[in-house]
PDB file of the backbone (N, CA, C, O) and the ligand in Angstrom, with CONECT records:
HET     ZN  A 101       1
ATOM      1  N   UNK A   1     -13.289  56.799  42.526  1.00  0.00           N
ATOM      2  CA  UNK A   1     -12.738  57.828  41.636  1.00  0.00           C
ATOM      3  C   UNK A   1     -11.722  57.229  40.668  1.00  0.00           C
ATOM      4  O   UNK A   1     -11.486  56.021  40.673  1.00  0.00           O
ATOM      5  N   UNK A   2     -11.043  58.197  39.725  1.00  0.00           N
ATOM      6  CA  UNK A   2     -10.422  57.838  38.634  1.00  0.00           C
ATOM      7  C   UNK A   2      -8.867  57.923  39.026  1.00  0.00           C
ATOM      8  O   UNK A   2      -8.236  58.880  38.577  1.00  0.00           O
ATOM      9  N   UNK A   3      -8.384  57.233  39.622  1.00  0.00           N
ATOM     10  CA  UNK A   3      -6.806  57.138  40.033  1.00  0.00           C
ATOM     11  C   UNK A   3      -5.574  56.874  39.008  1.00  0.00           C
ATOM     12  O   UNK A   3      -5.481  55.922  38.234  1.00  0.00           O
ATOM     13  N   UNK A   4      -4.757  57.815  39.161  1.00  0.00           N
ATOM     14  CA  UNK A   4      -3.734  57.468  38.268  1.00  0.00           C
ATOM     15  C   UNK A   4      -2.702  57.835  38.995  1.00  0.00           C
ATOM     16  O   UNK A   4      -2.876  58.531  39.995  1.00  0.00           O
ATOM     17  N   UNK A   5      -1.501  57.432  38.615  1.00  0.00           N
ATOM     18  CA  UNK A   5       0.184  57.862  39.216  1.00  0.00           C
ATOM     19  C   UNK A   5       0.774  59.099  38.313  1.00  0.00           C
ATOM     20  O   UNK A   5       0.600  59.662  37.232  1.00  0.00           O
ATOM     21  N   UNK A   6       1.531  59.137  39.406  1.00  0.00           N
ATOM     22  CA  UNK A   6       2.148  60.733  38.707  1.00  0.00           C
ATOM     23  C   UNK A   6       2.848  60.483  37.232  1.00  0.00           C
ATOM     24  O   UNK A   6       2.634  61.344  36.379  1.00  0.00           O
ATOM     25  N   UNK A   7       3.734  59.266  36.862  1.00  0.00           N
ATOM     26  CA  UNK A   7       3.796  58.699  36.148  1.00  0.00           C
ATOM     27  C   UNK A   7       2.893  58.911  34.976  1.00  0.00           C
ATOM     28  O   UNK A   7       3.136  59.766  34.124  1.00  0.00           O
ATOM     29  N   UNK A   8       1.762  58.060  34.933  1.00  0.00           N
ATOM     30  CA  UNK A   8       0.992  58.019  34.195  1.00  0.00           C
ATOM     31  C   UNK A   8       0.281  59.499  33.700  1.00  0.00           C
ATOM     32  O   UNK A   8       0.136  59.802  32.516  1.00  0.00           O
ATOM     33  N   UNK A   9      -0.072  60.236  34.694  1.00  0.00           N
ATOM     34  CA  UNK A   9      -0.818  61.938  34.174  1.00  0.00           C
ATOM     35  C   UNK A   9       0.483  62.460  33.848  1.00  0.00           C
ATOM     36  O   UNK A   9       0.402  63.629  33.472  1.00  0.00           O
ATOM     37  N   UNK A  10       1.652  62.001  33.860  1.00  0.00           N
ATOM     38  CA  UNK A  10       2.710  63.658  32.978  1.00  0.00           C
ATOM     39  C   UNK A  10       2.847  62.420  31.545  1.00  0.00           C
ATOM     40  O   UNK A  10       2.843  62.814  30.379  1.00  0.00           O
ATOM     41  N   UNK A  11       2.942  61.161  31.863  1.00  0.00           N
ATOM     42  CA  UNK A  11       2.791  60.809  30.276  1.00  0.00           C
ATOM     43  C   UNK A  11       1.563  60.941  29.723  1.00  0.00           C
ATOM     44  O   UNK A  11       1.595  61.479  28.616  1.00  0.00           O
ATOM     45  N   UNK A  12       0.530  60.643  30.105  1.00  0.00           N
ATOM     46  CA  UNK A  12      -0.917  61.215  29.357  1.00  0.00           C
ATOM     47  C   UNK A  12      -0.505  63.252  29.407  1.00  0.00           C
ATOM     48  O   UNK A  12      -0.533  63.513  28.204  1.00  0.00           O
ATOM     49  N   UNK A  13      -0.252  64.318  29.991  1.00  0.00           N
ATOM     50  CA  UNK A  13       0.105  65.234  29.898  1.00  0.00           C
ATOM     51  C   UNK A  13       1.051  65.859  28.823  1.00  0.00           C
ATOM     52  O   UNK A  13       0.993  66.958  28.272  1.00  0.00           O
ATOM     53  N   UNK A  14       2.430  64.263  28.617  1.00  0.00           N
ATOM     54  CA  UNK A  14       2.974  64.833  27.266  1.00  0.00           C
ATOM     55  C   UNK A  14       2.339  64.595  26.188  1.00  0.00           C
ATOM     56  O   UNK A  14       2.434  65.015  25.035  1.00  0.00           O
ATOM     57  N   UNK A  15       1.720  63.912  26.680  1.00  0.00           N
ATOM     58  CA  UNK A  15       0.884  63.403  24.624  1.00  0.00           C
ATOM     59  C   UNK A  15       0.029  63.808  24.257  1.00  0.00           C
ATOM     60  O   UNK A  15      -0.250  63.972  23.069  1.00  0.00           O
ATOM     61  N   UNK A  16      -0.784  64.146  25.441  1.00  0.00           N
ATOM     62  CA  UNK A  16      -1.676  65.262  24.744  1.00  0.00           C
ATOM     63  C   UNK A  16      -1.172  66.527  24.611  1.00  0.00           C
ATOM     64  O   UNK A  16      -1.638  67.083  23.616  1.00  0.00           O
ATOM     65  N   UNK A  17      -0.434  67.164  25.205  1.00  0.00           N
ATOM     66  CA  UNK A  17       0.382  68.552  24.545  1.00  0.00           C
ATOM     67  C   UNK A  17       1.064  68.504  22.911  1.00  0.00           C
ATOM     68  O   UNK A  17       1.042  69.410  22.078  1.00  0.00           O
ATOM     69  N   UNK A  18       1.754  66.911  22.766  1.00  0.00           N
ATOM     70  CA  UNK A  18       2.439  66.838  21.735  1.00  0.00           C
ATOM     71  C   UNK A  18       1.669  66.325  21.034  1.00  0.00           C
ATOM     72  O   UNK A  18       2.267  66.077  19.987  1.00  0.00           O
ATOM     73  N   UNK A  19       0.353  65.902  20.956  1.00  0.00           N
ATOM     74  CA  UNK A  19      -1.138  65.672  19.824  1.00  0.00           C
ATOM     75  C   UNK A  19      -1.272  67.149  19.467  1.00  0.00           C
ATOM     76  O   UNK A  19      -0.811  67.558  18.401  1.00  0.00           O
ATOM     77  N   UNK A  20      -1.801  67.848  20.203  1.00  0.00           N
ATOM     78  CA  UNK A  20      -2.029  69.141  20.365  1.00  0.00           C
ATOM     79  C   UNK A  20      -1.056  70.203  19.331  1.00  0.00           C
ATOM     80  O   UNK A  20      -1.363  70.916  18.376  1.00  0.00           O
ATOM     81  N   UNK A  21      -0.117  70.000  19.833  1.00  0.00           N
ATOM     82  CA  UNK A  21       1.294  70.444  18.690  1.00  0.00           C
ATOM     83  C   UNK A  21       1.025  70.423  17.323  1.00  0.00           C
ATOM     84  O   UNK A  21       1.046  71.241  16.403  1.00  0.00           O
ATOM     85  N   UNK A  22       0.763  69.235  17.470  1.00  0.00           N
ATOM     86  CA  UNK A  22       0.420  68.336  15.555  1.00  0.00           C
ATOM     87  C   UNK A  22      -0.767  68.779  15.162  1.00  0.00           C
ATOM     88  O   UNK A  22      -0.861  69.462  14.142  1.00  0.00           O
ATOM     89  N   UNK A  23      -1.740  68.486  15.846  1.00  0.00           N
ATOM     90  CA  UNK A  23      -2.227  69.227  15.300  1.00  0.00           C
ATOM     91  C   UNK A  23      -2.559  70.698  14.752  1.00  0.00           C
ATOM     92  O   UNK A  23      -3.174  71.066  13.751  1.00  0.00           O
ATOM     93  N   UNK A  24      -2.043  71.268  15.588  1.00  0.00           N
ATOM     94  CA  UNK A  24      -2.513  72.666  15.336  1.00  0.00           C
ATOM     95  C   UNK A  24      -1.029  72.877  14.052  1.00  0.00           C
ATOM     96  O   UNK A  24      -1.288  73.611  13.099  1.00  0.00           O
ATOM     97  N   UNK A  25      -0.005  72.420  14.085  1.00  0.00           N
ATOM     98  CA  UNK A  25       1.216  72.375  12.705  1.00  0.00           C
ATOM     99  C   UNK A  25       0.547  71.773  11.748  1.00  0.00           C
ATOM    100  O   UNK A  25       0.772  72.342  10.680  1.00  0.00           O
ATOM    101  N   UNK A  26      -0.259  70.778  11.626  1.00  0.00           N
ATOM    102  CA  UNK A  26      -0.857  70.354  10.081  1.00  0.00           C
ATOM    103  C   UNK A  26      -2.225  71.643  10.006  1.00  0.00           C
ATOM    104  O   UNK A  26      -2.572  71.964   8.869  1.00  0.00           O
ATOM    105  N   UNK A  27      -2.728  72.123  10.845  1.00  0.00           N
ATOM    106  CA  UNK A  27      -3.585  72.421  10.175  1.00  0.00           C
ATOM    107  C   UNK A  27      -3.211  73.880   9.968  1.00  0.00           C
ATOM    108  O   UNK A  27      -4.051  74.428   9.254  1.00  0.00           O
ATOM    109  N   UNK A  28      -1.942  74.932  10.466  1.00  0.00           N
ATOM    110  CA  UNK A  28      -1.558  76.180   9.840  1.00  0.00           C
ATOM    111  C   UNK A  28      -0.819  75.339   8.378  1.00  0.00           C
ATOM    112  O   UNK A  28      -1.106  75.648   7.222  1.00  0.00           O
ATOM    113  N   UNK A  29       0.172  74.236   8.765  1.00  0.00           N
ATOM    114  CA  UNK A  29       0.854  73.906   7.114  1.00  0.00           C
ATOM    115  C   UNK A  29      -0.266  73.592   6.264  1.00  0.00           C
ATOM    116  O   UNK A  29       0.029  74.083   5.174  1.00  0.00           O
ATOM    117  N   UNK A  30      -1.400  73.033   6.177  1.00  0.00           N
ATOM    118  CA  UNK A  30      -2.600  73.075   5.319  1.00  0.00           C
ATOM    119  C   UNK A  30      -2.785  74.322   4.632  1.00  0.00           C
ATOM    120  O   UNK A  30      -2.717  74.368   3.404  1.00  0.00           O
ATOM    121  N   UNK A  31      -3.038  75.440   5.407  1.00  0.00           N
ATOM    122  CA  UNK A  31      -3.498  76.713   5.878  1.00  0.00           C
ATOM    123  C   UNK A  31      -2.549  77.396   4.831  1.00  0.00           C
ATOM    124  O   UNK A  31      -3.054  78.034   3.906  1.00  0.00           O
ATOM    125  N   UNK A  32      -1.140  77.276   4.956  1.00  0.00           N
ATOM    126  CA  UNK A  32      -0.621  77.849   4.212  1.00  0.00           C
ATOM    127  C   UNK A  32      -0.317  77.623   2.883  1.00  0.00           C
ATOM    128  O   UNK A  32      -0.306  78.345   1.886  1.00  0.00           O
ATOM    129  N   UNK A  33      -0.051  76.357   3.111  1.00  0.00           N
ATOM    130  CA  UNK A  33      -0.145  75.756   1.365  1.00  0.00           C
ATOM    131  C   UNK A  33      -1.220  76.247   0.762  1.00  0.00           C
ATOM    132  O   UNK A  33      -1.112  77.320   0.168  1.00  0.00           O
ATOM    133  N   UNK A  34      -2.408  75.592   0.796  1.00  0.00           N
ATOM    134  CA  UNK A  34      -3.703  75.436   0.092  1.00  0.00           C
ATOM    135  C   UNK A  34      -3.797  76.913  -0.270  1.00  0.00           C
ATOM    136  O   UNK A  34      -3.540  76.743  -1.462  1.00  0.00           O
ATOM    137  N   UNK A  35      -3.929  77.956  -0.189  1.00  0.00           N
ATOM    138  CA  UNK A  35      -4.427  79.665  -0.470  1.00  0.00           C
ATOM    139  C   UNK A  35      -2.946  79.758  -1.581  1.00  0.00           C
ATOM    140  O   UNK A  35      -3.027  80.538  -2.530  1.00  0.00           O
ATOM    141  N   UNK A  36      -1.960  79.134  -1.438  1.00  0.00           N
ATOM    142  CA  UNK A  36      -0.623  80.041  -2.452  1.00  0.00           C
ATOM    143  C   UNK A  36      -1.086  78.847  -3.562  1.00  0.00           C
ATOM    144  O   UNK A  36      -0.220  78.788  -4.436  1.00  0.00           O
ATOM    145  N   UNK A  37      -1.954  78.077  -3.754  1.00  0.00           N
ATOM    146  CA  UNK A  37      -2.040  77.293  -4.594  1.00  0.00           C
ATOM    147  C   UNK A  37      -3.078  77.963  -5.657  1.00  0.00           C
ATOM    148  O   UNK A  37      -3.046  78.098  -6.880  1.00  0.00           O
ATOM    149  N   UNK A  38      -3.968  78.305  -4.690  1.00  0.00           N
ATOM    150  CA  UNK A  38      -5.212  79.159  -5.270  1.00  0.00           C
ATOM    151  C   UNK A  38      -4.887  80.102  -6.010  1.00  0.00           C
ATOM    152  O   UNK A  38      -5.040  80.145  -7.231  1.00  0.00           O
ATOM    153  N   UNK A  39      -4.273  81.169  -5.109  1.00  0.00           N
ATOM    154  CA  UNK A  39      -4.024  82.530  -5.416  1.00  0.00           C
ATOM    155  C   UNK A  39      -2.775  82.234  -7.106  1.00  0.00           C
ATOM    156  O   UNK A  39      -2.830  83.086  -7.993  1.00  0.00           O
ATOM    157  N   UNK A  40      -1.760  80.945  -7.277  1.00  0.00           N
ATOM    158  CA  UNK A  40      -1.048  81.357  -8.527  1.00  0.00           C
ATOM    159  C   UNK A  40      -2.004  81.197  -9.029  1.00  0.00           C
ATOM    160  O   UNK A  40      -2.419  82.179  -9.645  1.00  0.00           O
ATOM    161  N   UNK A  41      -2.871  79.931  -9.062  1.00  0.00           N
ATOM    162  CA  UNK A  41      -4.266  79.599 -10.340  1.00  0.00           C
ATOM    163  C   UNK A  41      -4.979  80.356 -10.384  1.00  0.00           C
ATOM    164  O   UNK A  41      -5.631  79.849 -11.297  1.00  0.00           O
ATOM    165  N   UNK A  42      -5.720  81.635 -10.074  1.00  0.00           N
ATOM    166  CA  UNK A  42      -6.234  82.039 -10.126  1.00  0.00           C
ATOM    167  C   UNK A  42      -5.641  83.652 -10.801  1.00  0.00           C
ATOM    168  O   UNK A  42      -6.466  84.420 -11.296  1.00  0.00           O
ATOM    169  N   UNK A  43      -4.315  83.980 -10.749  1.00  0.00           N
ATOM    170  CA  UNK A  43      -3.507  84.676 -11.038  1.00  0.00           C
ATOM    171  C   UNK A  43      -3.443  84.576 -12.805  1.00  0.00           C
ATOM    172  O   UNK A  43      -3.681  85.576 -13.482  1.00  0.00           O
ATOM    173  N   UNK A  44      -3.216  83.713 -13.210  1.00  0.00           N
ATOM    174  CA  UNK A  44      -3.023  83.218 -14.651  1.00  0.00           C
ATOM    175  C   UNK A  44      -4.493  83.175 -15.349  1.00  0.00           C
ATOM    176  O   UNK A  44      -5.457  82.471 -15.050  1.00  0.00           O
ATOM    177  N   UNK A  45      -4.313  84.469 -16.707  1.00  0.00           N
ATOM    178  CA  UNK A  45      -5.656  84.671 -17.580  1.00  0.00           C
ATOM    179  C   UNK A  45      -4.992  84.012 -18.617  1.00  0.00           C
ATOM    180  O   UNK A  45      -3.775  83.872 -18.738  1.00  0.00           O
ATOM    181  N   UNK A  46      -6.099  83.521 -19.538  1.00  0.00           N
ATOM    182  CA  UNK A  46      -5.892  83.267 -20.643  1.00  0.00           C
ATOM    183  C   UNK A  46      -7.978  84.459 -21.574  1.00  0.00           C
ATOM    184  O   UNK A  46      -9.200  84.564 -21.459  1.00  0.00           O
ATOM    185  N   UNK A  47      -6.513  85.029 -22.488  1.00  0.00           N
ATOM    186  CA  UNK A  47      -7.647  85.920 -23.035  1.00  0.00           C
ATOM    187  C   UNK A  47      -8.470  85.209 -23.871  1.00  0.00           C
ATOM    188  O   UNK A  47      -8.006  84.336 -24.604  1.00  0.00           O
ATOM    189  N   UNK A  48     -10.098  85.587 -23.838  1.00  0.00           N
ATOM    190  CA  UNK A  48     -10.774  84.671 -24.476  1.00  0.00           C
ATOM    191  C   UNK A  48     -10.923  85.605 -26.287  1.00  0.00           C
ATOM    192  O   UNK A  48     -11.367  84.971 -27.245  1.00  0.00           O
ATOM    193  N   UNK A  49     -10.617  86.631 -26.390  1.00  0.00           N
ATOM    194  CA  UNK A  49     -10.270  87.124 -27.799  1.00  0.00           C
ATOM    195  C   UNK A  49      -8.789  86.086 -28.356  1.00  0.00           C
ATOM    196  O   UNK A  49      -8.853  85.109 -29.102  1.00  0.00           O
ATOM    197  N   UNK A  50      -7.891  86.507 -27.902  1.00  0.00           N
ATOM    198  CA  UNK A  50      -6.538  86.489 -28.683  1.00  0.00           C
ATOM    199  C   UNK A  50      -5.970  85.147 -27.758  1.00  0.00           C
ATOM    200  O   UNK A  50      -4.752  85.031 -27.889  1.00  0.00           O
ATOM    201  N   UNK A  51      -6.281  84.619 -27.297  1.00  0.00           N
ATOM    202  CA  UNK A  51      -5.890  83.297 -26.519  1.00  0.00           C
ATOM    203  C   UNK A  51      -4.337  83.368 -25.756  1.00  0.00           C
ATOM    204  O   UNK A  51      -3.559  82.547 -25.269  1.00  0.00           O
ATOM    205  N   UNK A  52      -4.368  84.517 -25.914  1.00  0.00           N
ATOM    206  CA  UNK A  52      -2.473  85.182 -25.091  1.00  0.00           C
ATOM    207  C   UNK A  52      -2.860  84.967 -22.990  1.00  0.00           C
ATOM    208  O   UNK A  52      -3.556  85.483 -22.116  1.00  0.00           O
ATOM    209  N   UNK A  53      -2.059  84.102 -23.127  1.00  0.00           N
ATOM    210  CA  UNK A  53      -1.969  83.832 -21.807  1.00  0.00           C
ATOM    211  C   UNK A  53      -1.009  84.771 -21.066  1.00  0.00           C
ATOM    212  O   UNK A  53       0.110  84.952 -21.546  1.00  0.00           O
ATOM    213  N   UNK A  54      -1.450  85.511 -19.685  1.00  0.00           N
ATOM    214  CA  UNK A  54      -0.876  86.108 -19.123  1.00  0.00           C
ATOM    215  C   UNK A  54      -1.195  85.865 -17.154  1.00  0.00           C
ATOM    216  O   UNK A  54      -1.828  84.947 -16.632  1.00  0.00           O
ATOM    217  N   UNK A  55      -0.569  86.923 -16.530  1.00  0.00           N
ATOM    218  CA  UNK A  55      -0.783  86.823 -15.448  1.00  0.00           C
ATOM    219  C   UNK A  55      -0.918  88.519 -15.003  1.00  0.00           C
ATOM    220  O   UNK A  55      -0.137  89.381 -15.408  1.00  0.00           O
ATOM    221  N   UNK A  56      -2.274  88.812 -13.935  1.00  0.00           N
ATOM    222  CA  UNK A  56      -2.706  89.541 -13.474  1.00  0.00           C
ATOM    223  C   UNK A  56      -2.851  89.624 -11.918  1.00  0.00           C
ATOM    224  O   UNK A  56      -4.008  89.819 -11.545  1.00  0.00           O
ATOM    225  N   UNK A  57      -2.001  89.525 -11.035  1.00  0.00           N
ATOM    226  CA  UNK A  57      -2.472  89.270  -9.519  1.00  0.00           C
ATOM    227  C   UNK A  57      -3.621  90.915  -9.173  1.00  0.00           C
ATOM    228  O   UNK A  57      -4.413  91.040  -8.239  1.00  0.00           O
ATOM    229  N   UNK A  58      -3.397  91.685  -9.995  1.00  0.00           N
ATOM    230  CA  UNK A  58      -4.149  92.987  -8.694  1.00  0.00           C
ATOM    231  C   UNK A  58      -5.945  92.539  -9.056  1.00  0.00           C
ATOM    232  O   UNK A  58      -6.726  92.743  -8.126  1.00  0.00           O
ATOM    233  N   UNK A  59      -6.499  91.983 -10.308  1.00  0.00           N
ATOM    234  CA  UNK A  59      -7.532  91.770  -9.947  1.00  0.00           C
ATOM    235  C   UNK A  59      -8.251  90.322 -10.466  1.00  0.00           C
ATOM    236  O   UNK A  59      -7.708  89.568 -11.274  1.00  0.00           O
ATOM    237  N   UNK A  60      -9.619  90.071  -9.825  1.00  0.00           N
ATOM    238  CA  UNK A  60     -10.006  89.356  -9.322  1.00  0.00           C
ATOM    239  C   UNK A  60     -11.205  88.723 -10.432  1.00  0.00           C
ATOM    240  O   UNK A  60     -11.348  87.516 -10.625  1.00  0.00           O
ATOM    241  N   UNK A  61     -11.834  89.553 -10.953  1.00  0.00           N
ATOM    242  CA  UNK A  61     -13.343  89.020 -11.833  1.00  0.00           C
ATOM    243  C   UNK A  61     -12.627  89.672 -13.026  1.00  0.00           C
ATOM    244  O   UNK A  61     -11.848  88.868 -13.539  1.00  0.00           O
ATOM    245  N   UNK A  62     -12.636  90.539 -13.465  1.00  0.00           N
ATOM    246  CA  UNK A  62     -12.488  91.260 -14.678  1.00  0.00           C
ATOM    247  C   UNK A  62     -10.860  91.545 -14.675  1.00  0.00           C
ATOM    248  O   UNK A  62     -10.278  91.823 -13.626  1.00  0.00           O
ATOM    249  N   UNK A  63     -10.262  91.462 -15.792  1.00  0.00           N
ATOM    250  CA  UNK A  63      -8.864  91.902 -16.094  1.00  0.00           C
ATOM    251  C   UNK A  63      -8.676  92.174 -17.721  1.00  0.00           C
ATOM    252  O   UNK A  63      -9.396  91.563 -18.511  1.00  0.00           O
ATOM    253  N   UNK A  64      -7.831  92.970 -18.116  1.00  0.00           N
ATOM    254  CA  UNK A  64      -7.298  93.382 -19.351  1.00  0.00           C
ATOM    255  C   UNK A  64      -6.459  92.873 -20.173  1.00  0.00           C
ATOM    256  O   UNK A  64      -5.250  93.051 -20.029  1.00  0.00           O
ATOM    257  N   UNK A  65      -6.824  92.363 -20.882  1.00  0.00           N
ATOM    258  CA  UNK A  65      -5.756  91.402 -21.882  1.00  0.00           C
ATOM    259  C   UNK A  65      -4.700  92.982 -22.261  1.00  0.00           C
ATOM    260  O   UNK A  65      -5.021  94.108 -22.641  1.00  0.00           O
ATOM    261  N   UNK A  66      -3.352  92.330 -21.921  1.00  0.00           N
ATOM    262  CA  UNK A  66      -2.427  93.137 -22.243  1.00  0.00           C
ATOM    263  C   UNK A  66      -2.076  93.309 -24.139  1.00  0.00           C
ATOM    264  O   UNK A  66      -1.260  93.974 -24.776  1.00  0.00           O
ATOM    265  N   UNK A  67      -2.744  92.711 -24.374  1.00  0.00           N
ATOM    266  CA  UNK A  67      -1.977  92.807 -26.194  1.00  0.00           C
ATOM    267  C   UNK A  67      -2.951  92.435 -26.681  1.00  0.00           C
ATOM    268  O   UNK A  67      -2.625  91.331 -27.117  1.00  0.00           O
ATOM    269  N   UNK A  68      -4.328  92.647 -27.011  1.00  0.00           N
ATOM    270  CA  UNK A  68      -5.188  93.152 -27.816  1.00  0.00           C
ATOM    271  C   UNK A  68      -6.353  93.730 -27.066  1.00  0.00           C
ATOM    272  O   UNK A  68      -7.534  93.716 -27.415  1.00  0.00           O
ATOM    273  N   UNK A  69      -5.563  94.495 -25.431  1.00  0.00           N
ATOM    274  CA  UNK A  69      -6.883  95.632 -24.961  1.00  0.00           C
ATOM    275  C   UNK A  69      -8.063  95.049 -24.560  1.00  0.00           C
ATOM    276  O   UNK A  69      -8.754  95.846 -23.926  1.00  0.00           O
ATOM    277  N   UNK A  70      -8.732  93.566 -24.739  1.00  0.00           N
ATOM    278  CA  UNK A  70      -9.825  93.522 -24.432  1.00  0.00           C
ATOM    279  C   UNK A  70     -10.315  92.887 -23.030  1.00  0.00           C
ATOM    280  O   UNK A  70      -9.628  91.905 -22.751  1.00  0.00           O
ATOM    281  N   UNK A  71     -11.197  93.139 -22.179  1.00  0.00           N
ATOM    282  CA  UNK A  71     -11.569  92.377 -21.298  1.00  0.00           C
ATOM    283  C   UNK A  71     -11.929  91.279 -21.330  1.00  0.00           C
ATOM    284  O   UNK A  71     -12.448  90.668 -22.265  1.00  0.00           O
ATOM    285  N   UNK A  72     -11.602  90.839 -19.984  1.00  0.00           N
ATOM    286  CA  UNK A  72     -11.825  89.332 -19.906  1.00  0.00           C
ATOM    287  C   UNK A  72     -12.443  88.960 -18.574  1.00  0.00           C
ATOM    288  O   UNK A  72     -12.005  89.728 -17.718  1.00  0.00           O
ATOM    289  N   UNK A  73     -13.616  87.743 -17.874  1.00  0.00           N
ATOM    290  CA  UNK A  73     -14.445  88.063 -17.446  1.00  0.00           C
ATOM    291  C   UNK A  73     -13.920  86.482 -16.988  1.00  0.00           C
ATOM    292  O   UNK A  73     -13.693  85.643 -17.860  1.00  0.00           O
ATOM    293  N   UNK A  74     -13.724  86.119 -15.269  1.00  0.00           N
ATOM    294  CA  UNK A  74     -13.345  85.073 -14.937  1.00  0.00           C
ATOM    295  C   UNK A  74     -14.093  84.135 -14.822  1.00  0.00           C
ATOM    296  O   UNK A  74     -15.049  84.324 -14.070  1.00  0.00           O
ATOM    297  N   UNK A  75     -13.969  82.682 -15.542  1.00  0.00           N
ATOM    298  CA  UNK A  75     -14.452  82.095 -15.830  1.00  0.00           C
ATOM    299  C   UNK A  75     -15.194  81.338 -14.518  1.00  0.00           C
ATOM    300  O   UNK A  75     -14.488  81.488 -13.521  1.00  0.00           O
ATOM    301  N   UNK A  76     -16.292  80.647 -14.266  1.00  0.00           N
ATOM    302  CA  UNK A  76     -16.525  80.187 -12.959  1.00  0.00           C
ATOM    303  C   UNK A  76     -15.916  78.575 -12.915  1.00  0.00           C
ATOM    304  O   UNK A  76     -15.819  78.135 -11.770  1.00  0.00           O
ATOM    305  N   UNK A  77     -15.632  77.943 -13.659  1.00  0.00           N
ATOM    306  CA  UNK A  77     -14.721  76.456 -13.831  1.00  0.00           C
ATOM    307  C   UNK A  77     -13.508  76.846 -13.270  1.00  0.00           C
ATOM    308  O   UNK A  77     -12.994  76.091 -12.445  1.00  0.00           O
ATOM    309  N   UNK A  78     -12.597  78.576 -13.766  1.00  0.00           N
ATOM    310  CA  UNK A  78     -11.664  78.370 -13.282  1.00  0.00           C
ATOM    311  C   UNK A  78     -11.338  78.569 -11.943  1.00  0.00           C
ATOM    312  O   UNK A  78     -10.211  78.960 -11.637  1.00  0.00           O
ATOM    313  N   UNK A  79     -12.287  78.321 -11.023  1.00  0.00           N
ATOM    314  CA  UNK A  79     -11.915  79.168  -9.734  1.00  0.00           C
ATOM    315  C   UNK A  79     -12.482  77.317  -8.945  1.00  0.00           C
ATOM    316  O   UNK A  79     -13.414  76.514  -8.973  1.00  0.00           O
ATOM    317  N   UNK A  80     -11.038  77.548  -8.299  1.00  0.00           N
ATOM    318  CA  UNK A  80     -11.313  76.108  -7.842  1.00  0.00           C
ATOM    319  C   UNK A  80     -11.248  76.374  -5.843  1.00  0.00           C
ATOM    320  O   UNK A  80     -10.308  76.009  -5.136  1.00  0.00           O
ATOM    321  N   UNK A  81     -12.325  76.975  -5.425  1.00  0.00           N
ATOM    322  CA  UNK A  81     -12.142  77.669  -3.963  1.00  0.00           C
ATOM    323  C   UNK A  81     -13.094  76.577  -3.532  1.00  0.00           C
ATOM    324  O   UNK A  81     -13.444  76.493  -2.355  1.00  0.00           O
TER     325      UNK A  81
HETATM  326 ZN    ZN A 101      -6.168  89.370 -25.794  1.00  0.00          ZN2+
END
């Protein structure tokens, strides 16, 4: 069989708990970064009439150029998901 000292299984025991740790902290800090990166870029229109750059968070494909009224239709280059 596979013998080890008590020693040895609580240090193999801390390191894999504290691997474990790390990992699961890089991959929520990934998690959280990466989507608030998206969501400003994707937030920011630039109207394709009047070239007036603005920002719209409530929607998603279609939005309203605030100062010459016209729609605007999200580009598929700008969506970097
Ligand atoms: Zn416009």
């Amino acid at each position: 069989m596979f013998r080890v000292d008590v020693t040895t299984a609580v240090f193999l025991y801390l390191m894999s708990s504290l691997l474990a740790i790390f990992l699961i902290w890089i991959f929520f800090e990934r998690s959280t970064v990466f989507p608030k990166f998206v969501r400003e870029k994707a937030d920011v229109w630039e109207c394709s009439i009047c070239t007036y750059t603005y920002v719209d968070s409530t929607h998603h494909d279609i939005s309203q150029c605030p100062q010459c009224k016209s729609y605007n239709k999200k580009e598929a280059d700008d969506r970097f998901e």
